[in-house]
CHARMM internal coordinates of N, CA and C (Angstrom, degrees):
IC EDIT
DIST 1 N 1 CA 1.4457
DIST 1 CA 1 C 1.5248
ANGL 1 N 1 CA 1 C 110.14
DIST 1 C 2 N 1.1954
ANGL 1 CA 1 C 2 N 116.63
DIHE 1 N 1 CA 1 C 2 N 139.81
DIST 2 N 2 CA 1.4212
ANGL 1 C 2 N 2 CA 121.74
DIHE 1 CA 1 C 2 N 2 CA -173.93
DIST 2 CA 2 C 1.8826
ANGL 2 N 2 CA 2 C 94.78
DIHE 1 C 2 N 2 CA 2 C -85.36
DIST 2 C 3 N 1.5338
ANGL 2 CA 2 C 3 N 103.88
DIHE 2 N 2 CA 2 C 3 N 156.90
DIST 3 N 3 CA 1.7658
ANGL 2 C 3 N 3 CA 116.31
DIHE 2 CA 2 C 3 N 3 CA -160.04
DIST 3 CA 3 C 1.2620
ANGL 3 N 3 CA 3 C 89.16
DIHE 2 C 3 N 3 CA 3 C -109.97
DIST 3 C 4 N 1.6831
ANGL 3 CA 3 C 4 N 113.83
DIHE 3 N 3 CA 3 C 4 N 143.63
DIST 4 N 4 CA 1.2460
ANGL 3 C 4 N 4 CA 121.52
DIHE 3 CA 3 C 4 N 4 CA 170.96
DIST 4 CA 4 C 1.4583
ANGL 4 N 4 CA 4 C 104.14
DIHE 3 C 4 N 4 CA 4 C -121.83
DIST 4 C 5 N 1.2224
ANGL 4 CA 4 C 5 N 100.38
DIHE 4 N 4 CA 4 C 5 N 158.81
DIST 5 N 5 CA 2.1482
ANGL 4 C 5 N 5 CA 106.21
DIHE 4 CA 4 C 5 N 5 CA -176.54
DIST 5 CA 5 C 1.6106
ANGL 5 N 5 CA 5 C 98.57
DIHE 4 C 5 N 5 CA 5 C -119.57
DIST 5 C 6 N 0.9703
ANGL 5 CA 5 C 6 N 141.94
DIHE 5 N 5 CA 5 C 6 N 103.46
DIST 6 N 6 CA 1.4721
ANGL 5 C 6 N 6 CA 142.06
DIHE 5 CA 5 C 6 N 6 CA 137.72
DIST 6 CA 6 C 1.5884
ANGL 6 N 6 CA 6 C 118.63
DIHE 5 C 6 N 6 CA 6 C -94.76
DIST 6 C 7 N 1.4803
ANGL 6 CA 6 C 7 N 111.13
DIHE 6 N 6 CA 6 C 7 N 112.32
DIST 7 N 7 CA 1.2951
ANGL 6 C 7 N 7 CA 116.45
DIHE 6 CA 6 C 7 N 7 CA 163.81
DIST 7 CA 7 C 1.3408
ANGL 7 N 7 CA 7 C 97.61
DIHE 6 C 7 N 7 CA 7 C 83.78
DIST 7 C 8 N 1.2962
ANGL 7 CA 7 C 8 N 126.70
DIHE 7 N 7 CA 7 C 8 N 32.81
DIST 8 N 8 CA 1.6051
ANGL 7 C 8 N 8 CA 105.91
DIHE 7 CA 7 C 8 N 8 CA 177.24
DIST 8 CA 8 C 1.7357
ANGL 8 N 8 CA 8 C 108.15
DIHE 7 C 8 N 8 CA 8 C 85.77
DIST 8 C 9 N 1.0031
ANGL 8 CA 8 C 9 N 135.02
DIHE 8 N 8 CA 8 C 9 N -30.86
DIST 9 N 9 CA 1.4719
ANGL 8 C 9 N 9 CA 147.78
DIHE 8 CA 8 C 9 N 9 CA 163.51
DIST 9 CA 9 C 1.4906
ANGL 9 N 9 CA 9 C 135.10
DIHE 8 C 9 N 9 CA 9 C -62.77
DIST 9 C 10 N 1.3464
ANGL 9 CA 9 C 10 N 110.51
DIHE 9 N 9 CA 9 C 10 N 77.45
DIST 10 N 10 CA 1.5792
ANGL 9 C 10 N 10 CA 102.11
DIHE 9 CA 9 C 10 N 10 CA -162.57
DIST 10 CA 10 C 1.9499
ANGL 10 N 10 CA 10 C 114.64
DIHE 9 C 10 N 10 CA 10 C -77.28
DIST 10 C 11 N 0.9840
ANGL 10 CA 10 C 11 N 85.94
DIHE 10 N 10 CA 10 C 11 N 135.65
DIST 11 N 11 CA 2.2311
ANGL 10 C 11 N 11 CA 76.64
DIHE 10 CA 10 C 11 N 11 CA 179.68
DIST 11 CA 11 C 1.6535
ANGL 11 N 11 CA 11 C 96.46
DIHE 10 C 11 N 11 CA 11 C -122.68
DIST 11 C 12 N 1.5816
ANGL 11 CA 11 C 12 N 100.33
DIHE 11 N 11 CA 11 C 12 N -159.56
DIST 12 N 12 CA 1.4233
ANGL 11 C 12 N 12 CA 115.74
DIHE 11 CA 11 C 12 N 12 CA 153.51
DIST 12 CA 12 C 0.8124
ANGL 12 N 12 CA 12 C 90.20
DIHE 11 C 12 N 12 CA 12 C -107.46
DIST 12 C 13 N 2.2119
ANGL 12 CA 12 C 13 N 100.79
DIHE 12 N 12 CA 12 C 13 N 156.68
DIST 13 N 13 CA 1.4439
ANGL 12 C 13 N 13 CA 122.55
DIHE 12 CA 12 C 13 N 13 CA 176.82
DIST 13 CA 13 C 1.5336
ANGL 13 N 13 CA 13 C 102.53
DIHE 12 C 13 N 13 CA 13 C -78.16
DIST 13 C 14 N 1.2326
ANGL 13 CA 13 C 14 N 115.93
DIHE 13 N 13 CA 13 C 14 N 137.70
DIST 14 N 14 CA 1.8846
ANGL 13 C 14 N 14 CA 124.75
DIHE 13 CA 13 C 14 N 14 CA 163.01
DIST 14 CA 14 C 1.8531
ANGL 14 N 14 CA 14 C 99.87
DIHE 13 C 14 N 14 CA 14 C -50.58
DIST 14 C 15 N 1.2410
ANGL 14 CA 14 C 15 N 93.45
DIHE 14 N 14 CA 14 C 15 N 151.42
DIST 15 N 15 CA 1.5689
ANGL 14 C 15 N 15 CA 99.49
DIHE 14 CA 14 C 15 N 15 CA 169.09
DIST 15 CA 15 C 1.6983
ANGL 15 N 15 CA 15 C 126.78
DIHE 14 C 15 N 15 CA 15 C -40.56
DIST 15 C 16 N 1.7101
ANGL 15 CA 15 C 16 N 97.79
DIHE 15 N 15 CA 15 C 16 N -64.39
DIST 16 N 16 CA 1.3644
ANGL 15 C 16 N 16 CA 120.67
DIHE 15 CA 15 C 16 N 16 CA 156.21
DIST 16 CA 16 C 1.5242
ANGL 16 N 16 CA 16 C 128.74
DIHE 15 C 16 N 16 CA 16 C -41.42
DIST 16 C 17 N 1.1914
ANGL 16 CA 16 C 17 N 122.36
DIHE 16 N 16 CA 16 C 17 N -14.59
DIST 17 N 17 CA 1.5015
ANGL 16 C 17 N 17 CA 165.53
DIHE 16 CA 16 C 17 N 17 CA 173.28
DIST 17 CA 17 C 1.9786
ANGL 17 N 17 CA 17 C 94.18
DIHE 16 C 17 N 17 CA 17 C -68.59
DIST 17 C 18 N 1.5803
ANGL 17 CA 17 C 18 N 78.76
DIHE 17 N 17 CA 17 C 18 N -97.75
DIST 18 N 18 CA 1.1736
ANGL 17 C 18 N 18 CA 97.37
DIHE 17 CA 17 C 18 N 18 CA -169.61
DIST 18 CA 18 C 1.4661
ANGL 18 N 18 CA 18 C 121.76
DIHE 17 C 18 N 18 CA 18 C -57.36
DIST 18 C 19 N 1.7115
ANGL 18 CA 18 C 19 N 115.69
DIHE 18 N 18 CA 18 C 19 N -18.21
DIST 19 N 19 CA 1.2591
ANGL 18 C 19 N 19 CA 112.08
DIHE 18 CA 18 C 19 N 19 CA 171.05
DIST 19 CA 19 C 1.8551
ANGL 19 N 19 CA 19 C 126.42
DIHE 18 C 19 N 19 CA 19 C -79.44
DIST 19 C 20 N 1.7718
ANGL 19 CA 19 C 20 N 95.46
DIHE 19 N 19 CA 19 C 20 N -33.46
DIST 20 N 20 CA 1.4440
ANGL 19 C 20 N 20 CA 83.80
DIHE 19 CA 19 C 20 N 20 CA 153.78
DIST 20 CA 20 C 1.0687
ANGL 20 N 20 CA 20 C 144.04
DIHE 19 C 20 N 20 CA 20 C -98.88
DIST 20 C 21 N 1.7450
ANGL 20 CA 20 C 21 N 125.77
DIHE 20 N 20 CA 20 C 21 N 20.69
DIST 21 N 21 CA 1.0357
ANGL 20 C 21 N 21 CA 129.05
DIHE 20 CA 20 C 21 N 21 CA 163.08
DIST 21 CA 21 C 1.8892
ANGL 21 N 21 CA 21 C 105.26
DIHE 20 C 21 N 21 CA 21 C -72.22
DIST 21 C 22 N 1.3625
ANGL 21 CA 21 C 22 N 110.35
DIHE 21 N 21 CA 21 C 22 N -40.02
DIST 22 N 22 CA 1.5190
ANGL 21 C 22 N 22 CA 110.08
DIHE 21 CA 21 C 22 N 22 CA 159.03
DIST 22 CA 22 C 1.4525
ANGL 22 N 22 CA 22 C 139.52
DIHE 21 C 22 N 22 CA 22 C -35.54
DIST 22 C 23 N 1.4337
ANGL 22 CA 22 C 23 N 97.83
DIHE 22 N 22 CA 22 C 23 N -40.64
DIST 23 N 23 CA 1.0240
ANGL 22 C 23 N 23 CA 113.79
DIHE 22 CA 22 C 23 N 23 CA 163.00
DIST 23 CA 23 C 1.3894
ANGL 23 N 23 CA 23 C 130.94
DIHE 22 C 23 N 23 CA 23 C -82.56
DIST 23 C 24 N 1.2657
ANGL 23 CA 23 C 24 N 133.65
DIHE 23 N 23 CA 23 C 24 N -43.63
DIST 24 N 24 CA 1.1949
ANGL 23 C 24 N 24 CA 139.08
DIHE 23 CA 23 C 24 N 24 CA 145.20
DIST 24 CA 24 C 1.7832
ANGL 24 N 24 CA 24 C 115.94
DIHE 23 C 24 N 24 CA 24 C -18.87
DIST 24 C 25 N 1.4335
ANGL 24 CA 24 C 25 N 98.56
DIHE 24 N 24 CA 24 C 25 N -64.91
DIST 25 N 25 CA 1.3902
ANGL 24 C 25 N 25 CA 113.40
DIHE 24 CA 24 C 25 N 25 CA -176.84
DIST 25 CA 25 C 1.8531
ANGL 25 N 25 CA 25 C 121.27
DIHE 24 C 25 N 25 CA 25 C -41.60
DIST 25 C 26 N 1.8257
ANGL 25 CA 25 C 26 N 100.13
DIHE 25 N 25 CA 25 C 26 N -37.26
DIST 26 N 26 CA 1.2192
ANGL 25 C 26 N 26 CA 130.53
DIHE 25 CA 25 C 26 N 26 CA -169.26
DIST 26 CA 26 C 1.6588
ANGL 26 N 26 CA 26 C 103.36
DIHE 25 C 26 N 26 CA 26 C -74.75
DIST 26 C 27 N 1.3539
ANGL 26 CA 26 C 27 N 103.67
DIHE 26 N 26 CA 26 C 27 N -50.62
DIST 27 N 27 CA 1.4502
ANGL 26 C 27 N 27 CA 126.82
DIHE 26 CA 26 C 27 N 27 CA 176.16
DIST 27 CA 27 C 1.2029
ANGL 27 N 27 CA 27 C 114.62
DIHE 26 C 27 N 27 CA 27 C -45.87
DIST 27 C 28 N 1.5872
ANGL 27 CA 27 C 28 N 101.36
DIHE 27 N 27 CA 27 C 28 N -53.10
DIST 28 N 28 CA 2.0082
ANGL 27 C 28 N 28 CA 97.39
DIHE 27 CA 27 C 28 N 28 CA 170.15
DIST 28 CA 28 C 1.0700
ANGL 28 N 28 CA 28 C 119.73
DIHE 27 C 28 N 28 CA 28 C -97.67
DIST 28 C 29 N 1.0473
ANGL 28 CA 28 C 29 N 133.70
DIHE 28 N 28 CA 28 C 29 N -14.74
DIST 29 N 29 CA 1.6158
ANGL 28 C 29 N 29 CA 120.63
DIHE 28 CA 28 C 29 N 29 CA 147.87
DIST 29 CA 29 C 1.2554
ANGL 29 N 29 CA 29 C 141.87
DIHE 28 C 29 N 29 CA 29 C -34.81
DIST 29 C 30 N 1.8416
ANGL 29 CA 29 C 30 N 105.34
DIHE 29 N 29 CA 29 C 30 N -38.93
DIST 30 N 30 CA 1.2827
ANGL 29 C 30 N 30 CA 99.01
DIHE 29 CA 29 C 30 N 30 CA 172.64
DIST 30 CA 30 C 1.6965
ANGL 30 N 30 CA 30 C 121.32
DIHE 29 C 30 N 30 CA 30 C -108.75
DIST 30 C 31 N 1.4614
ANGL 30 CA 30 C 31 N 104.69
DIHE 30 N 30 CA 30 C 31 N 11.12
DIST 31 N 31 CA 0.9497
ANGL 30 C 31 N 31 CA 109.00
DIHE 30 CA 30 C 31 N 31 CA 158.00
DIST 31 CA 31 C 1.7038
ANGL 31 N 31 CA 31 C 136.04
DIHE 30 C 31 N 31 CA 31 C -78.59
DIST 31 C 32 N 1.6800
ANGL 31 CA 31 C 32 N 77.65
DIHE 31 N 31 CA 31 C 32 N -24.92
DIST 32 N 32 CA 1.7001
ANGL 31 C 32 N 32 CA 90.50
DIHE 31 CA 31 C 32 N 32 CA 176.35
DIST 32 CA 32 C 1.8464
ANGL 32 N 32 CA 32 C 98.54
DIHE 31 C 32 N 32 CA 32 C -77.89
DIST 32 C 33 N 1.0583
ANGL 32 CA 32 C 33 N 137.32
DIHE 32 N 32 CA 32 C 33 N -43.76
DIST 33 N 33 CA 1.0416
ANGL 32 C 33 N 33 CA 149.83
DIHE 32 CA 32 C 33 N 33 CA -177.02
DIST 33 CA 33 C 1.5644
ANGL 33 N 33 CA 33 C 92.48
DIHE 32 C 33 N 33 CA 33 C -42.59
DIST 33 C 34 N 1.7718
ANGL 33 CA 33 C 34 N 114.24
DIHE 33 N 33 CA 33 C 34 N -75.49
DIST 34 N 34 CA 1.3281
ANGL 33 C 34 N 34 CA 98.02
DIHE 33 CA 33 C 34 N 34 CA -163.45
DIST 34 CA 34 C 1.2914
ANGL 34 N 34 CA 34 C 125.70
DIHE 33 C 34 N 34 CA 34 C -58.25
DIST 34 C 35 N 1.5157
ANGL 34 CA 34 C 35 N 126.92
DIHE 34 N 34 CA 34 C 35 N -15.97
DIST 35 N 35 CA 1.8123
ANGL 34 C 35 N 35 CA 137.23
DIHE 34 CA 34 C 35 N 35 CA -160.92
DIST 35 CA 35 C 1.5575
ANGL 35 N 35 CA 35 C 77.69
DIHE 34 C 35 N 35 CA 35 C -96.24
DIST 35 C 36 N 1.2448
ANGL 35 CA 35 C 36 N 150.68
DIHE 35 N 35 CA 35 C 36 N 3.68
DIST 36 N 36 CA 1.4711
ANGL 35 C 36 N 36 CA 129.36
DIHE 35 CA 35 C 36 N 36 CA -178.49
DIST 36 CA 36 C 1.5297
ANGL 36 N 36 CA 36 C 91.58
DIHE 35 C 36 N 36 CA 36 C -111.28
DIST 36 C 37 N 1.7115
ANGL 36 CA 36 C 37 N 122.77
DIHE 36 N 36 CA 36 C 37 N -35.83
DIST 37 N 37 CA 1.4653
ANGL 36 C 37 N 37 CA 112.29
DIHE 36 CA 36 C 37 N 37 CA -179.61
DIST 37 CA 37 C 1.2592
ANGL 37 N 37 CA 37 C 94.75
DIHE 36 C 37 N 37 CA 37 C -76.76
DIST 37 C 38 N 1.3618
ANGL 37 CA 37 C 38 N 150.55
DIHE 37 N 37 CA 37 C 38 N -7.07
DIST 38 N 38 CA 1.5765
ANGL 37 C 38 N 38 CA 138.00
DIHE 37 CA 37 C 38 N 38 CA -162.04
DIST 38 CA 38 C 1.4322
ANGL 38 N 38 CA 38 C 96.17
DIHE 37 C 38 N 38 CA 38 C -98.96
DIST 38 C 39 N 1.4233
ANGL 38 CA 38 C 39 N 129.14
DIHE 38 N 38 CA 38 C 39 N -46.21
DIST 39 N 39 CA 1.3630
ANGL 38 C 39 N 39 CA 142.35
DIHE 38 CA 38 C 39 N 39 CA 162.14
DIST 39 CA 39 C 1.6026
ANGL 39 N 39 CA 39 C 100.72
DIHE 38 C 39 N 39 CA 39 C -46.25
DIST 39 C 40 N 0.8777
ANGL 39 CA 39 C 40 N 139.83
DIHE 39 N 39 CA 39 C 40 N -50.58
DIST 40 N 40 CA 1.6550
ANGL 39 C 40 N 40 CA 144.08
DIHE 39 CA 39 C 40 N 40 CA -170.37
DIST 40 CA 40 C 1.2513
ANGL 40 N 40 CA 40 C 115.11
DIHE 39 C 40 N 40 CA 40 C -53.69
DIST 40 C 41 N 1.6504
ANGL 40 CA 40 C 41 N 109.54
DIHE 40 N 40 CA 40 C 41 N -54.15
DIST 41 N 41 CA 1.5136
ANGL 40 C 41 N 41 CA 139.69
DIHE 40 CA 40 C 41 N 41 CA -176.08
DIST 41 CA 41 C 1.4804
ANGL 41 N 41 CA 41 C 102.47
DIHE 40 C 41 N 41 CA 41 C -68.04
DIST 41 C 42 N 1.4836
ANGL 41 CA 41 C 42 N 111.41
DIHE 41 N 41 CA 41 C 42 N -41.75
DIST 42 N 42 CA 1.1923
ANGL 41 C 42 N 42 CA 97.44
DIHE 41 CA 41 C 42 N 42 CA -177.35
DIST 42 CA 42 C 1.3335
ANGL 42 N 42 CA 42 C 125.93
DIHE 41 C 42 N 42 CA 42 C -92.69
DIST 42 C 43 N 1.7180
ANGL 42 CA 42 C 43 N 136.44
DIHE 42 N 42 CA 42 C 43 N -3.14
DIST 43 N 43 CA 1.1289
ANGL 42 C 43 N 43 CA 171.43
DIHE 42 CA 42 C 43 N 43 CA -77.48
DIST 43 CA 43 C 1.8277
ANGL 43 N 43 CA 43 C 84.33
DIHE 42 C 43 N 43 CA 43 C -155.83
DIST 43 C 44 N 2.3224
ANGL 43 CA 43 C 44 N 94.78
DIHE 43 N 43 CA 43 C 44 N -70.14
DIST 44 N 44 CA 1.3273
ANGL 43 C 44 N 44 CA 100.44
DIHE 43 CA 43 C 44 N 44 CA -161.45
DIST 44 CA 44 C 0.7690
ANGL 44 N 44 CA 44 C 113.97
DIHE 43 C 44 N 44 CA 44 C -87.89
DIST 44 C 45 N 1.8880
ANGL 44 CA 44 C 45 N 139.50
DIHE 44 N 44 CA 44 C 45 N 3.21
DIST 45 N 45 CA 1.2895
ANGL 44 C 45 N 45 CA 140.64
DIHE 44 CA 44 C 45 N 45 CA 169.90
DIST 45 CA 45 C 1.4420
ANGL 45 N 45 CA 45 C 112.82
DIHE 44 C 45 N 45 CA 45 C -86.59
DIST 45 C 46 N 1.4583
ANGL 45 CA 45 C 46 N 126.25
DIHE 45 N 45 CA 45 C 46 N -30.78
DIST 46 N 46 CA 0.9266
ANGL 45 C 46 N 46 CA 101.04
DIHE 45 CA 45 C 46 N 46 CA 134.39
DIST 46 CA 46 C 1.4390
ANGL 46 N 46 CA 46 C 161.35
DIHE 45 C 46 N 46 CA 46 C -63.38
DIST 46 C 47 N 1.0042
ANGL 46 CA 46 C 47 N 116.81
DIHE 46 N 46 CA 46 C 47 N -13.56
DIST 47 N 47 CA 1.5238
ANGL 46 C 47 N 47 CA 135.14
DIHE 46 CA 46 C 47 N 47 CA 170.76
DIST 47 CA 47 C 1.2210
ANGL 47 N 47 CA 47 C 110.34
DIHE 46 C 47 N 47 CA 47 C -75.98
DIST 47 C 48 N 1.6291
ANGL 47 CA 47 C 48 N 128.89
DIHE 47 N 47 CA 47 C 48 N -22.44
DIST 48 N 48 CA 1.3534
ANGL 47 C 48 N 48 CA 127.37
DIHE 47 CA 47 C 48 N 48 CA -162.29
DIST 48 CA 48 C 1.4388
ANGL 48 N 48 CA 48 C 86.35
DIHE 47 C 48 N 48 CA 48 C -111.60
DIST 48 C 49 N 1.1664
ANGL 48 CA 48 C 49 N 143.84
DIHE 48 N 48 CA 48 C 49 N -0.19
DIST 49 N 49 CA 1.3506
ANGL 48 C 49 N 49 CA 133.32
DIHE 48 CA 48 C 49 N 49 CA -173.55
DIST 49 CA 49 C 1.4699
ANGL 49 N 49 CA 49 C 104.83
DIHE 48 C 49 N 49 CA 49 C -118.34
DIST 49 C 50 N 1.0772
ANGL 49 CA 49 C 50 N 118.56
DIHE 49 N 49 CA 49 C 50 N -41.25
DIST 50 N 50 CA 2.0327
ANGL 49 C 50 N 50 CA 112.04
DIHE 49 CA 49 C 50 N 50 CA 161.81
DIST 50 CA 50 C 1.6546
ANGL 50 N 50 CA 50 C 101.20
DIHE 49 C 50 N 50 CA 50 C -46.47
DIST 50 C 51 N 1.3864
ANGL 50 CA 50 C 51 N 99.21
DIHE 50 N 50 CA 50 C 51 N -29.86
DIST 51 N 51 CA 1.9986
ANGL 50 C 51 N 51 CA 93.11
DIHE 50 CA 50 C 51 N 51 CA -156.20
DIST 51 CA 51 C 1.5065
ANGL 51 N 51 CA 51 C 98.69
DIHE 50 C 51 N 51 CA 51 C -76.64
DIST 51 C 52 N 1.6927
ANGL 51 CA 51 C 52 N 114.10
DIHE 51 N 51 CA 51 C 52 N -38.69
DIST 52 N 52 CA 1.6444
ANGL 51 C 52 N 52 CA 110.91
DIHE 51 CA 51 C 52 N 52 CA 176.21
DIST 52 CA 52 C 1.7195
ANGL 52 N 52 CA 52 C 107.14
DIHE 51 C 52 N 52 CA 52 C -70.98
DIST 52 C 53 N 1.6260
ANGL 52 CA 52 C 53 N 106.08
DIHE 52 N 52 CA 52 C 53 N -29.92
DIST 53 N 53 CA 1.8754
ANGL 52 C 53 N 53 CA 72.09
DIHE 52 CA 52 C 53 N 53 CA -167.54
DIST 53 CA 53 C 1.7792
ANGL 53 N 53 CA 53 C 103.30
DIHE 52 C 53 N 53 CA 53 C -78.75
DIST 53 C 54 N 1.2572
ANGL 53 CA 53 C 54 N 125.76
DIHE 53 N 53 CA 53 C 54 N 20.66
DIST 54 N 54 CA 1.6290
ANGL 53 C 54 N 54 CA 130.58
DIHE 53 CA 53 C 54 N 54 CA 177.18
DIST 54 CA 54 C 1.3296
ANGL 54 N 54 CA 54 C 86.80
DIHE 53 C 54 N 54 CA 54 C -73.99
DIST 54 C 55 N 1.7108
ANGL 54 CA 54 C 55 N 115.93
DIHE 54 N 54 CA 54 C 55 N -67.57
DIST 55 N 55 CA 1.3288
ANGL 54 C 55 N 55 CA 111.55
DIHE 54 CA 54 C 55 N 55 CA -161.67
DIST 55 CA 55 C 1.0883
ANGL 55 N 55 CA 55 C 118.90
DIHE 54 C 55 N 55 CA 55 C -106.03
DIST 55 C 56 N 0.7672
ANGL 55 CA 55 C 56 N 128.88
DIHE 55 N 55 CA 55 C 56 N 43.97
DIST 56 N 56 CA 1.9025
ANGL 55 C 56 N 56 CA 139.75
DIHE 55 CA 55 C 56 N 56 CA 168.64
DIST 56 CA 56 C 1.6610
ANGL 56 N 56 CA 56 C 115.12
DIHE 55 C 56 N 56 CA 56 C 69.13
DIST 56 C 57 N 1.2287
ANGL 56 CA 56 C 57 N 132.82
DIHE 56 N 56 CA 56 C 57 N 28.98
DIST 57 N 57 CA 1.2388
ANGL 56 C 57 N 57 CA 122.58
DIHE 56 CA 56 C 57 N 57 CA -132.73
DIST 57 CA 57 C 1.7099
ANGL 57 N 57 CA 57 C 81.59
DIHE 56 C 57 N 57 CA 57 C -106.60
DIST 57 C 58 N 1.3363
ANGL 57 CA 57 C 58 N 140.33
DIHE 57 N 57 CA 57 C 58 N 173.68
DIST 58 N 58 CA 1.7487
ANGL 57 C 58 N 58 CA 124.84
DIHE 57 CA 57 C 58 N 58 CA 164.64
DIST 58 CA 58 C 1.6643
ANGL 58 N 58 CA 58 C 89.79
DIHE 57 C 58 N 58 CA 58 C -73.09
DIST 58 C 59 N 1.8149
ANGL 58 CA 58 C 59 N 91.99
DIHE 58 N 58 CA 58 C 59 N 175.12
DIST 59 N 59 CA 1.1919
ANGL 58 C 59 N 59 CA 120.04
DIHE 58 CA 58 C 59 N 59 CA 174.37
DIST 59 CA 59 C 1.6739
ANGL 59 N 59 CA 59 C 93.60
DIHE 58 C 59 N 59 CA 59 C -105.02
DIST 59 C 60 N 2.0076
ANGL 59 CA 59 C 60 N 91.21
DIHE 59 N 59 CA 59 C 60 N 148.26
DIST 60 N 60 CA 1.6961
ANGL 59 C 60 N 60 CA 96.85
DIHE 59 CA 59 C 60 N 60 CA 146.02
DIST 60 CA 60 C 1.2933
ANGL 60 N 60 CA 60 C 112.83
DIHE 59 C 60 N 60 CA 60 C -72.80
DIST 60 C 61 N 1.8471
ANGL 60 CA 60 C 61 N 105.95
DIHE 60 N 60 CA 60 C 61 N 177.73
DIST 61 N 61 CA 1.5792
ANGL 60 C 61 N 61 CA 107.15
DIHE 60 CA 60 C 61 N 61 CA 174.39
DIST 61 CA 61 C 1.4897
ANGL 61 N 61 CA 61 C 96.80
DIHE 60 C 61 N 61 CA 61 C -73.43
DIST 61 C 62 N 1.5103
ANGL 61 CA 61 C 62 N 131.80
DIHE 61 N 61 CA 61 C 62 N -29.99
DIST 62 N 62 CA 1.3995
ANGL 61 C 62 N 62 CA 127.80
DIHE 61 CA 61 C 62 N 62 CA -168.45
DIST 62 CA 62 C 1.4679
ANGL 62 N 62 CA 62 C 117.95
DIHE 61 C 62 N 62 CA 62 C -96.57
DIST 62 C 63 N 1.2666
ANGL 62 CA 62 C 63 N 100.49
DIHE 62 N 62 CA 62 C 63 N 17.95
DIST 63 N 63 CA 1.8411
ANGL 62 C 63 N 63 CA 107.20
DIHE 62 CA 62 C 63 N 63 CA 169.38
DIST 63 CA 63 C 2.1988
ANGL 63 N 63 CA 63 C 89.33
DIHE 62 C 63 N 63 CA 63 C -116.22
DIST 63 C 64 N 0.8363
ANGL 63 CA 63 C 64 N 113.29
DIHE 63 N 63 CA 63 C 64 N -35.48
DIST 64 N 64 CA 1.6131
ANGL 63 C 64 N 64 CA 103.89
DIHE 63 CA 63 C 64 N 64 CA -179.42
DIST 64 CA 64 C 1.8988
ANGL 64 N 64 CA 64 C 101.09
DIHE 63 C 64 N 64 CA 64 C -71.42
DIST 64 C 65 N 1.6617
ANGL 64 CA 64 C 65 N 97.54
DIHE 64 N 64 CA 64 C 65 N -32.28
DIST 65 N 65 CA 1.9686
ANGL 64 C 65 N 65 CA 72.32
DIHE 64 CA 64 C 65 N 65 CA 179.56
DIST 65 CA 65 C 1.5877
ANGL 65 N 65 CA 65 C 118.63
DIHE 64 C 65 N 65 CA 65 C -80.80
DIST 65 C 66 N 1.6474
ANGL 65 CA 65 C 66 N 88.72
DIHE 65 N 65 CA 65 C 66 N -28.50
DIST 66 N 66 CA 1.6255
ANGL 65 C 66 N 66 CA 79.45
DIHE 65 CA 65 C 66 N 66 CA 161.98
DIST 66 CA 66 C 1.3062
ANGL 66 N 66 CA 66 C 139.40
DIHE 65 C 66 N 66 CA 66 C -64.79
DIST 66 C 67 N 1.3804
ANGL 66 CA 66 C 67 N 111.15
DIHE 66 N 66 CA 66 C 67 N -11.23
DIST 67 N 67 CA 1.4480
ANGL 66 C 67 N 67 CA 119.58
DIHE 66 CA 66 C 67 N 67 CA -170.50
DIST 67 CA 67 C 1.4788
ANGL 67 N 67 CA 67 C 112.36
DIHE 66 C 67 N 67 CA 67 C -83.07
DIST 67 C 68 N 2.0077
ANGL 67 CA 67 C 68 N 91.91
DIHE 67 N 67 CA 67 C 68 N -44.28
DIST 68 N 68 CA 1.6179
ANGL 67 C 68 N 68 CA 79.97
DIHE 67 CA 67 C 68 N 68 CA -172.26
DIST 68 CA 68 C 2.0145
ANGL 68 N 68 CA 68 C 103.74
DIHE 67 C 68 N 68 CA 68 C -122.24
DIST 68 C 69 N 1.5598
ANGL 68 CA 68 C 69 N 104.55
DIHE 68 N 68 CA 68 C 69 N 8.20
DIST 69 N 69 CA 1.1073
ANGL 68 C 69 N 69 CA 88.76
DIHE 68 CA 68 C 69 N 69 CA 173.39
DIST 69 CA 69 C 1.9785
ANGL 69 N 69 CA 69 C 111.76
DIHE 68 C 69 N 69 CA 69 C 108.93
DIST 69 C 70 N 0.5028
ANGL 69 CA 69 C 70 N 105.98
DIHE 69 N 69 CA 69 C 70 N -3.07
DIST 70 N 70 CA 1.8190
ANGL 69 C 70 N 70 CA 133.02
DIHE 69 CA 69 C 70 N 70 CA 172.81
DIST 70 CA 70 C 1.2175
ANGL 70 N 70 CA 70 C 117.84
DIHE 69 C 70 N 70 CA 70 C -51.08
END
COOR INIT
IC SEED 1 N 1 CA 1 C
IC BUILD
């Protein structure tokens, strides 16, 4: 059983305990996941939109918000 500390008091965690700390765990994982694919998206739209205004190519709407913030 995984140990919990409240107040200076260490125990084992209850099942119910330990199942939503599981869950919790799950919870931010994929939240961190999505702000790293949202960071990604926005990472390569910018990169692909410096690269068109080099060569004249149009912009997406989601390489101009990345560019300037839109």
């Amino acid at each position: 059983m995984t140990k919990i500390n409240i107040n200076g008091i260490v125990r084992d965690m209850t099942s119910a305990e330990e199942t939503q700390l599981a869950e919790d765990r799950k919870i931010l994982a994929d939240a961190k996941k999505i702000r790293d694919d949202e960071r990604t998206v926005k990472n390569n739209n910018k990169t692909s939109g410096k690269a068109k205004l080099k060569s004249g190519d149009a912009l997406t709407d989601a390489e101009i918000s990345a560019l300037f913030g839109d």
